[in-house]
Structures are given as structure tokens and as C-alpha cells.
C-alpha positions in Angstrom: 131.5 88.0 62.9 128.8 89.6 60.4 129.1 93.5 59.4 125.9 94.2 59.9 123.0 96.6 57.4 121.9 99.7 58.8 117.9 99.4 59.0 117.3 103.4 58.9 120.2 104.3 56.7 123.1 104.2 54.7 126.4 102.2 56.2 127.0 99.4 58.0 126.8 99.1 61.8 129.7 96.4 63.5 128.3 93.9 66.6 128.7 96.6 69.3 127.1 99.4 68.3 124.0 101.2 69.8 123.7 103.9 67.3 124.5 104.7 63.5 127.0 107.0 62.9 123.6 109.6 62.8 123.3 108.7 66.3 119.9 106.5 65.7 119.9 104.0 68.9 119.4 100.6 67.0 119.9 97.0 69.0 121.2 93.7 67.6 118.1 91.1 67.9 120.0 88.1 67.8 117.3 85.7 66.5 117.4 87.0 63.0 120.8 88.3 63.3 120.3 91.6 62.3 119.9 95.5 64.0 116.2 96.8 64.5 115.5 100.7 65.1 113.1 99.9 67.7 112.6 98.7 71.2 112.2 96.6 73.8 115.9 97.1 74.5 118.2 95.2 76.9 117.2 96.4 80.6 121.1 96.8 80.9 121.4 98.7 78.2 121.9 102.2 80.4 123.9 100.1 83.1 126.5 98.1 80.8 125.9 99.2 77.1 124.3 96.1 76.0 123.0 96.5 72.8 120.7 93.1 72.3 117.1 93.3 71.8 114.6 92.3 75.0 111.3 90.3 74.9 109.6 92.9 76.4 110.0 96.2 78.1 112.0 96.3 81.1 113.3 93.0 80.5 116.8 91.1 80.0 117.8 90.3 76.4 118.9 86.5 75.7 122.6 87.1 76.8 122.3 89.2 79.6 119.2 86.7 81.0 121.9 84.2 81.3 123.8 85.7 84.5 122.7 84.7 87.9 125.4 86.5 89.3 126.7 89.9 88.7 129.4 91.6 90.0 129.4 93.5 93.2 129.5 97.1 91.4 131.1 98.9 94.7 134.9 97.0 94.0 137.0 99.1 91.7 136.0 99.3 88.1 133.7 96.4 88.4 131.1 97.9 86.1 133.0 98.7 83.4 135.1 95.4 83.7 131.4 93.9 83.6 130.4 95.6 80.7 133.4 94.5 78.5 132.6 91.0 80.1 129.2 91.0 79.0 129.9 92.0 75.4 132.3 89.5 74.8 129.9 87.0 76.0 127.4 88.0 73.5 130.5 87.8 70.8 131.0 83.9 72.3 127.4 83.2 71.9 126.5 84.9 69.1 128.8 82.8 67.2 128.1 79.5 69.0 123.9 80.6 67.9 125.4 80.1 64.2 125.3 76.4 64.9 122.3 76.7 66.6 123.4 76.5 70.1 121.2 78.0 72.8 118.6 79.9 70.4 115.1 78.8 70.8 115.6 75.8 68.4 118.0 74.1 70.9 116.2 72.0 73.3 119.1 71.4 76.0 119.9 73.7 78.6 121.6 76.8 78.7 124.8 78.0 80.0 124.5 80.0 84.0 126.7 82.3 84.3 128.4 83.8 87.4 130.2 87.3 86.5 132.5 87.8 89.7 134.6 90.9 90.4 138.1 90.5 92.3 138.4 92.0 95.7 141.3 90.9 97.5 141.2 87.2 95.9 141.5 86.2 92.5 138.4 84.4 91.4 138.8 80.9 89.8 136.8 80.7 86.8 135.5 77.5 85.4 132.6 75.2 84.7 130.2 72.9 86.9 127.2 71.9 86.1 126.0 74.0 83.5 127.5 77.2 85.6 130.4 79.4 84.3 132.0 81.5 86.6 134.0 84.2 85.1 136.7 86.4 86.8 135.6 90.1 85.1 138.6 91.2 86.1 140.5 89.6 83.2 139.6 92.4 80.4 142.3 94.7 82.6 145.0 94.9 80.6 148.0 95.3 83.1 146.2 92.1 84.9 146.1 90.4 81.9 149.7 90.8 80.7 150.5 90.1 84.1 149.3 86.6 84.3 149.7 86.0 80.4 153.5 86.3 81.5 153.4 84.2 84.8 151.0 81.5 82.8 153.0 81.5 79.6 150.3 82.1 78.0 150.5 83.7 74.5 147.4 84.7 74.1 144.8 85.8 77.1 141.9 87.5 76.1 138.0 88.1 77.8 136.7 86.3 74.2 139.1 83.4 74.8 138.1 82.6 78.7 134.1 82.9 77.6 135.1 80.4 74.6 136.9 77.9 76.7 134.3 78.3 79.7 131.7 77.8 77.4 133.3 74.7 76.1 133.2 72.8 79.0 129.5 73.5 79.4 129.1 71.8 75.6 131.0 69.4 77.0 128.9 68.5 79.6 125.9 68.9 77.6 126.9 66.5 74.6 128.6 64.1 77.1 124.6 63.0 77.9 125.4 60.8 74.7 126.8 58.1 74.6 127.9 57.7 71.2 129.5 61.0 72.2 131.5 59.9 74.8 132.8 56.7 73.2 134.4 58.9 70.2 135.5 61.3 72.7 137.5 59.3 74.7 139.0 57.4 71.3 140.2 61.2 70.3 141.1 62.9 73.6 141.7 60.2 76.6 140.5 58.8 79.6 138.0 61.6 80.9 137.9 59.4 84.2 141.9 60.8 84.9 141.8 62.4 88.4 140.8 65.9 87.2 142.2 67.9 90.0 145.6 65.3 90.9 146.1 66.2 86.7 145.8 70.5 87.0 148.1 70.1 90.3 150.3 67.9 88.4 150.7 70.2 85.5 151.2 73.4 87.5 154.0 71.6 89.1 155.8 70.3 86.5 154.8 71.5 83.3 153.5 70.2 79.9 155.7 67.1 78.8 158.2 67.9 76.3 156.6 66.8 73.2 153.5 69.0 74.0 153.3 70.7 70.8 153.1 67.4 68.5 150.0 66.3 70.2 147.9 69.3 71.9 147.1 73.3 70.5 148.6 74.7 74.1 150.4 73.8 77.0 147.4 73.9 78.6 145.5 71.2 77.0 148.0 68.9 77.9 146.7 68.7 81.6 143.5 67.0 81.1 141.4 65.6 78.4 138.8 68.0 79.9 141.0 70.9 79.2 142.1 69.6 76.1 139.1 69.1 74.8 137.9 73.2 76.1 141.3 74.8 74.4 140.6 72.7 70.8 136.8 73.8 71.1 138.2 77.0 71.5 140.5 77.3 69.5 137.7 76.1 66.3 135.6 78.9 67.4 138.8 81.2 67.0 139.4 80.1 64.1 136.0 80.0 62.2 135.6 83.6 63.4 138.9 84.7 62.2 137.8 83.1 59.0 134.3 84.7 58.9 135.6 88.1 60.4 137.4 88.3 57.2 135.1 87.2 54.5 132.5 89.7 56.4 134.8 92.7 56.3 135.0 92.5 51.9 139.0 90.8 52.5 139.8 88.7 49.9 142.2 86.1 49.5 142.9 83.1 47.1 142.6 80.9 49.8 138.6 82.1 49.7 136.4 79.8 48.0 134.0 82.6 46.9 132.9 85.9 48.0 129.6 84.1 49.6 131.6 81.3 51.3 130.3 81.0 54.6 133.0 79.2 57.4 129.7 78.2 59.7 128.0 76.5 56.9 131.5 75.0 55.7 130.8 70.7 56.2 134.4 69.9 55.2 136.5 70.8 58.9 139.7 70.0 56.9 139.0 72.8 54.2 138.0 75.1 57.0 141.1 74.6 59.2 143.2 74.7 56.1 141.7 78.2 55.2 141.5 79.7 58.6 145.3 78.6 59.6 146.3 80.5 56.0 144.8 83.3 57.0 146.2 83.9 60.2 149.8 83.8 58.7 148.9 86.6 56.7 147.0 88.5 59.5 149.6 87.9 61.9 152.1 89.4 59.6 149.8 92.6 59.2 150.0 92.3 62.9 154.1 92.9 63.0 154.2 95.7 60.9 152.4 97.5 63.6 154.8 95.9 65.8 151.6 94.4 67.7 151.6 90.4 68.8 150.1 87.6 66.6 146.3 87.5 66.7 147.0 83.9 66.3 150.4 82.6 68.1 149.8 79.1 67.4 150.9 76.1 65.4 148.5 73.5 64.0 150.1 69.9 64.5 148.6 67.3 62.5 146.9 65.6 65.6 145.5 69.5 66.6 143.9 69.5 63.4 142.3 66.1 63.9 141.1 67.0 67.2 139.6 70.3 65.8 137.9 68.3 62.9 136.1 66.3 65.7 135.2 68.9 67.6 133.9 70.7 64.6 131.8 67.5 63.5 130.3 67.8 66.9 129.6 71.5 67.7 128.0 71.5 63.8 125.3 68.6 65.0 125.3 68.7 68.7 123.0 71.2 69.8 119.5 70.3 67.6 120.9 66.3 68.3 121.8 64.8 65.4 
């Protein structure tokens, strides 16, 4: 993610503010991916802090325009679990808008999305048919760590879910091509594998021993759906680490120059290469605070060809070439 110029001032402002440090209100316009002084803003703006631009007064900014379904604000801390749900989906598609997807220049559809608070059910989150549903409950941290630990899962964040949700949507969108499909299945398997016989099967038995040689999580291993949704990802994590860093003024010799740009980066080997170094360092940054990873993962040689196909298609996919 960008650091961002301040348009009425000195400083920089970061993806989430609504003010400069003077206490200016400012919003993030996310078609020319930069802050602007002045409104329309975001009709949630006093409800959720959403700091996105709107395309008129009173109205829903880009992001926020997207959910069909909010969540019922009379359960326990739904609004601010919404509100931390919301701006991590702006994160997701902000970054996703640097290859073009779902800005004015895409012509395919858009993502739905259903932003459900947890009563006395969990809500199962996922994608169908251009609609994903999203537990907002995840961003609590005790829930999180609770079913990070019964999942095995190292690493469970609001950010990840809305990366992987929104993977399955891109999924479904590119899978309208059939030159698509054909390279898909050659990379990732027979997407006609009984779906839910395969997710009952793997919550029963577990990823097969050799997981890690072949797939980025345990995870992936269920499905070629899900595989294909963890290594999308997983790129997006990755790129962002990578453009997080660059952004901030970090330098590294791994860098190729100070106006290297991982979004604009053709070559997914180079970009891979660079963002995996740069994890090892940040993760041990990470363990002098005594904190986890940022990145607890190993790149297998197959997980980096499946990311260099997924990067070759999230690149070209959305404007169809």
C-alpha cells in the first residue's frame, strides 16, 4: 500500500486516515488514488469511519456501494466489528484496483458482499455467484486466536478472509474463458472434484502428508477451488508486503530501484523472489518484538509456479486480455 501526499499540507497521510495530523477531514478517492480536502464523502463515513470519496452527496463511496447486506447493529459490537470489516475491504480492493479490477475500466461484474454479524451461530463465509459473505466477527481478536488454534491456522487475519473471498469471485469471473479454464485445470486440478465430499474430506482427515511440497497451506490442499483462493491470496499478500515496503522509504538490495513498483512488475519470478526475501527479514524484525511472523509460510517450488500463474492472470484478467 501507497503512503499517501497531504493535499492541504505538509506530511504524509497512510490509507485510513480521515484527517491530517492538523485535523483537516480529507478522503481517499480511489480513482486517482490519492486524498482530496473536499467532499462528497462516504455516507458511512459518521457510521463506520469510512474514509473513501462518494459520487455525490449523501451517497455510498465505491467500496461501501458494494454491500447488500450489513450487519444487524443491535448484536454485540457489530458496528465496530463492521467498521474494521469495511476498511479492510477497501485495503483488498484497493490493491486488486492496481490491476484494474472493479474500477470503472473493468467491464465484468463486481463483487456483492454480505457483511454478517454472529449471534448465536457462527456465520460461514464464502463465495457464490458473485456474492461474498463475510463473518464480521473475525477482526475479534480472542475469536480469532481461538479458531486460528482449532484450524491450525498460522495466520488469520480480516485482510486475509477478504483476499481469499475475493479470490473465488475472480475465479468465477475469469472462469467465463475458456482459454482460462483449460490452463487452470493443467496448473491446479480437476475443478469438477465433488466440492463439498472434498472440504468434508479434509476436515476429517487432514491435508496429506506431503502437503507442503505441492500447496502454500493446508488448506489449499482440499480443493483446486481453495487452492486456487489461498495462492491468489497469498500473491496479493505478497505484492503488498513488497509495495508496503518500497512505499514506506525501506530499502533493501533485493530492491531494484527506489521507483520499482511490485504492481507494474511483468516478471512473477522476480516479484516472488523479492517479496519472499523480504519477509525473512521482516519476520525477523517481527521476533525481536517477540510478535509472530507477518509471513509464516514457505514457498515450495510448485507454490511459486502456481503464484506465477495466478499473477499472469490477475495482471490481464480484468480489462480481458
Amino acid at each position: 500500500m501507497r503512503v499517501f501526499s497531504n493535499p492541504v499540507g505538509a506530511g504524509s497521510l497512510w490509507f485510513d486516515n480521515l484527517a491530517t495530523a492538523e485535523g483537516m477531514p480529507v478522503a481517499y478517492d480511489p480513482q486517482a488514488r490519492a486524498f482530496l480536502p473536499t467532499p462528497p464523502f462516504c455516507a458511512n463515513r459518521d457510521i463506520i469511519g469510512c474514509n473513501w470519496i462518494a459520487p455525490a452527496e449523501g451517497e455510498f463511496c465505491r467500496s461501501c456501494s458494494m454491500t447488500e447486506l450489513a450487519p444487524d447493529t443491535s448484536i454485540a459490537n457489530a458496528l465496530p466489528n463492521w467498521a474494521q470489516t469495511e476498511a479492510a475491504k477497501r485495503w483488498a480492493l484497493d490493491n486488486l484496483g492496481r490491476w484494474h479490477w472493479f474500477r470503472p475500466e473493468d467491464p465484468g461484474a463486481r463483487p456483492v458482499f454480505h457483511l454478517l454479524a454472529e449471534g448465536t451461530t457462527p456465520v460461514p463465509m464464502g463465495h457464490a455467484g458473485g456474492v461474498v459473505t463475510i463473518s464480521v466477527a473475525e477482526v475479534d481478536p480472542v475469536l480469532v486466536t481461538t479458531r486460528r488454534e482449532a484450524l491450525e491456522e498460522p495466520y488469520r487475519t480480516m485482510i486475509g478472509h477478504m483476499r481469499h473471498e475475493i479470490a473465488h469471485m475472480l475465479w468465477w469471473r475469469l472462469s467465463l474463458r475458456e482459454d482460462f479454464l483449460e490452463a487452470f485445470q493443467g496448473m491446479f486440478g480437476d475443478v469438477m472434484i465433488d466440492y463439498p465430499g472434498a472440504l468434508q474430506y479434509h476436515y476429517a482427515n487432514g491435508p496429506p502428508e506431503n502437503w507442503k511440497e505441492h500447496y502454500l497451506t493446508s488448506y489449499a490442499s482440499a480443493h483446486p477451488h481453495e487452492d486456487w483462493a489461498e495462492t491468489a491470496a497469498h500473491l496479493l499478500h505478497l505484492t503488498d508486503i513488497a509495495d508496503s515496503f518500497v512505499a514506506t522509504g525501506l530499502s533493501s538490495p533485493q530492491i531494484p530501484d527506489a521507483g520499482w513498483d511490485p504492481y507494474s512488475e511483468p516478471d512473477a519470478d522476480r516479484l516472488i523472489h523479492i517479496a519472499a526475501t523480504l519477509t525473512v527479514g521482516v519476520n525477523h524484525v517481527n521476533r525481536a518484538m517477540g510478535l509472530s511472523d507477518i509471513y509464516p509460510f514457505v514457498l515450495s517450488d510448485h507454490a511459486r509456479q502456481k503464484l506465477a500463474f495466478v499473477h499472469d492472470w490477475l495482471r490481464r484478467g480484468a480489462l480481458g486480455l
